[in-house]
C-alpha positions, 0 to 999 in steps of 0.5 A: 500500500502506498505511504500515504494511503497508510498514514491516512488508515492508521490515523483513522484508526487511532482516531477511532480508539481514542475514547479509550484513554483519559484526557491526559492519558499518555497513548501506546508508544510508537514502537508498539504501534509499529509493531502492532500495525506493521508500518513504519516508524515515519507512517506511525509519525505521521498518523500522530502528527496529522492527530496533532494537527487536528488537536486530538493528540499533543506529544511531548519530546521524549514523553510520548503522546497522549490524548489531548483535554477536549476543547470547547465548542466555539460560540456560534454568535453574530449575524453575517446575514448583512454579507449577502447584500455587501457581497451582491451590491453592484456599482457604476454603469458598467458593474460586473457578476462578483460571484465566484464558482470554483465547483468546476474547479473542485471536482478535480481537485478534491479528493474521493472517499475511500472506496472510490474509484478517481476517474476525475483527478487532473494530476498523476496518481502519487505512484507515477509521481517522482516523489524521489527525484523531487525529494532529492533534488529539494534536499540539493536545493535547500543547500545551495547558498542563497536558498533562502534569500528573497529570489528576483521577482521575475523569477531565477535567471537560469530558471528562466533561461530554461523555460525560454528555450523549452518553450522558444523551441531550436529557433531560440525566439524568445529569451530569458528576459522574456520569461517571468516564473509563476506559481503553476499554471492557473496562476499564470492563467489568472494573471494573464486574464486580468492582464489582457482584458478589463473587467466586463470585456468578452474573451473568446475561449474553446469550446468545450473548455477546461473549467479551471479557466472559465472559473479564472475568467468569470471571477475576473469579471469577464465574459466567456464566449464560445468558439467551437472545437472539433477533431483537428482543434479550435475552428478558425472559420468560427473564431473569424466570426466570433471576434467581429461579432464581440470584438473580443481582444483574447483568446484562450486556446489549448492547441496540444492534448486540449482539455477536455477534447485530447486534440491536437491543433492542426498545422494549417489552423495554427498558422491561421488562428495566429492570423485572424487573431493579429487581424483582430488586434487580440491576444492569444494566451496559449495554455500548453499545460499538457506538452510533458505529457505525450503518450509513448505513440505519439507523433512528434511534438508541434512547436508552441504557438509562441515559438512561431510568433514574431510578433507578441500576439501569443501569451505563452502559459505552461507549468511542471506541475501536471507532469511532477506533483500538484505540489511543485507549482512552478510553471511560466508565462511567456510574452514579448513587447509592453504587455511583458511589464503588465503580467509582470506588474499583476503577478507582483502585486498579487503573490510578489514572487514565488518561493525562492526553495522551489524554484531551486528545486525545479531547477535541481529536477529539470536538470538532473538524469531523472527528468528524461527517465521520468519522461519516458515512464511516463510516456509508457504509463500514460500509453498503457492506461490510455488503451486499458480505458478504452478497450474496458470501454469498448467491451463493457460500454459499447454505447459511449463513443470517444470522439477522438482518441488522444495521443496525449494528456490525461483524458478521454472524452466520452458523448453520451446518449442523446437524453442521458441525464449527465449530472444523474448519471455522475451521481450514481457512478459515485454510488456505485464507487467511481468518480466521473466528471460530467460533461456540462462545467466544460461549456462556457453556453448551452452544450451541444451534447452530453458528455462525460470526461474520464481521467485515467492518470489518477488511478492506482493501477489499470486494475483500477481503471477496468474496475472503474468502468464496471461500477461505470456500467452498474451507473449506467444500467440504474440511470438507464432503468 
């Protein structure tokens, strides 16, 4: 079982049995609960410490631990009814929604009970994490001189210099002083937003789309517009149409591995949403969370529209977070010309910059062999699981289609029956134990169909998978009876 899964059980567990001891009374000790248990001396340390956390448990330094006195209830007094009006009012001539829903958001970050099946989470599972390369090249970091120290708020020169090259591709467009460092992609992605378009203004974003981004763009009060995507990406014919009727000034696209779609731009309507979009006067933020994540049969790897632009159009969004850990949040934007100075401006007036400690770190780990090695294993994995999701699909579900079949990322988007009743369908998958994301929090408008999204990264093996899409097909026959 994985460490962390353990930590979690034991925890539980002791939980459960401290109504057994006294306030005060001092708990087994950890080497009896390691053999009790038959885990480790740092699972046990963790069980206790998340214990202490919660204020269940206090540990004394060589005492022990014991069960902490309980704690009154916190008096519920006050009434915050007045916030319902201070958060609604609106004002001026121009005034925008200030709600926020973050539950599009939520569902791929929030983590199943146990039982389930996660067939909705946006990172790797922990085992295809490289938890020992990200842990070594942390300890490197940490000794480094300086480490501490406040970093330069664009981010590390060298740091930067990488990502440059990464994303400039051989030709070498863009450079280090082109690059500002961020705290992972939705980061960037909100500091572009609000960079690029006043609050109240249309950006025109893919359709569907990743919800994440249309959280980021509503709660910055702007307004999303759809333009539609097929099997070879964004339609430029149909983005043409939406910049004259909105006269929006940004675009957010996922030309590679599109989340929730897989596809890939096409090379002719790379070269043409570049160019109704420079006729068009706008901004392209291009977000290329997924260029680290192309399954082992891939073909080989388009530029970034970044690379081709000579001439500032494109906002280059991209992050290490997806392909390592959702706690390495490091990622870059990349653009040229003045607007440069306004993401600059934004990011330093809302995070000032991001830790010093992992931007070390990320460095460490970019450079080291484990980053090819990491790469191709997880090429291999993705591959692997990609094809156990489909042919569990095509022998269990015949009847849910995918559109395309993705050569990258974390996804496989399914269109259901005309009729089905996603948002149903989504809950009793959950009762029959796995977790699926339903189709309509990807539309920005009325969807055209009912869809599923299906994550196949998130699991813990292909066992898994293949066990998912038979509680998937119990979810089905209920919601279809």
């Amino acid at each position: 079982m994985h460490e962390r899964n353990s930590v979690s059980e034991l925890a539980g567990i002791l939980r459960g049995e401290l109504h057994r001891y006294s306030p005060g009374e001092k708990l087994p000790s950890s080497r009896s609960l390691v053999d009790r248990f038959r885990v480790s001396p740092v699972t046990v340390s963790r069980a206790l410490a998340a214990l202490t956390a919660e204020g269940l448990v206090v540990t004394r330094p060589g005492a022990g631990a014991f069960r902490a006195e309980p704690r009154p209830a916190p008096a519920r007094t006050g009434d915050t009814s007045w916030q319902q009006v201070a958060l609604s009012a609106e004002t001026g001539d121009e005034a925008v929604p200030r709600s926020v829903d973050a539950s599009g958001v939520v569902s791929s970050l929030a983590v199943p009970l146990p039982g389930v099946i996660e067939l909705t989470g946006g990172y790797l599972h922990p085992t295809l994490q490289p938890e020992r390369a990200l842990g070594a090249a942390l300890a490197r970091a940490g000794r480094r001189p300086g480490a501490w120290e406040r970093p330069p708020l664009e981010g590390m020169g060298e740091l930067r210099a990488w990502f440059a090259r990464e994303i400039g591709g051989p030709a070498g467009l863009l450079a280090a002083s082109d690059v500002l460092i961020t705290a992972g992609g939705q980061s960037a992605l909100t500091t572009a937003l609000r960079a690029l378009a006043p609050p109240g203004a249309p950006v025109l974003v893919e359709s569907p789309t990743y919800p994440g981004m249309l959280a980021a763009a509503r709660a910055s009060g702007l307004r999303p517009v759809p333009v539609p995507v097929d099997v070879h990406g964004l339609r430029p014919d149909l983005l043409a149409d939406a910049f004259r009727a909105v006269r929006a000034r940004v675009l957010v696209c996922q030309p590679l591995y599109q989340n929730p779609t897989g596809t890939v731009l096409a090379a002719d309507r790379r070269r043409e949403v570049l160019r109704v979009a420079r006729a068009a006067g706008a901004f392209v933020i291009e977000d290329d969370f997924a260029r680290r994540l192309a399954h082992e049969d891939a073909p080989p790897l388009p530029p970034t529209l970044a690379s081709d632009d000579p001439d500032g159009v494109v906002v280059h969004v991209c992050s290490l977070t997806k392909f390592t850990s959702p706690s390495l949040r490091v990622g870059a934007l990349a653009a040229r010309g003045p607007v440069l100075e306004r993401l600059r401006a934004i990011q330093i007036v809302d995070s000032f910059f991001v830790p010093r400690p992992l931007q070390e770190a990320a460095l460490e780990l970019v450079g080291s062999p484990a980053w090819s090695r990491h790469r191709r294993t997880v090429a291999a994995e993705l591959r692997v699981r990609r094809e156990t999701l489909l042919a569990a699909l095509r022998r269990e579900l015949p009847g849910l289609t995918a559109e395309y079949v993705p050569p990258g990322g974390f996804h496989v988007w399914l269109r259901l029956p005309d009729g089905t009743d996603e948002s149903a369908l989504a809950a009793a998958a959950l009762r029959a134990g796995v977790a699926v994301t339903p189709g309509r929090p990807f539309f920005c408008a009325e969807p055209p169909a009912p869809h599923l999204r299906l994550c196949f990264a998130a699991a813990a093996s292909t066992a898994e998978l293949e066990e998912g899409v038979r509680r998937l097909r119990t979810a089905c026959e209920e919601t279809a009876g």
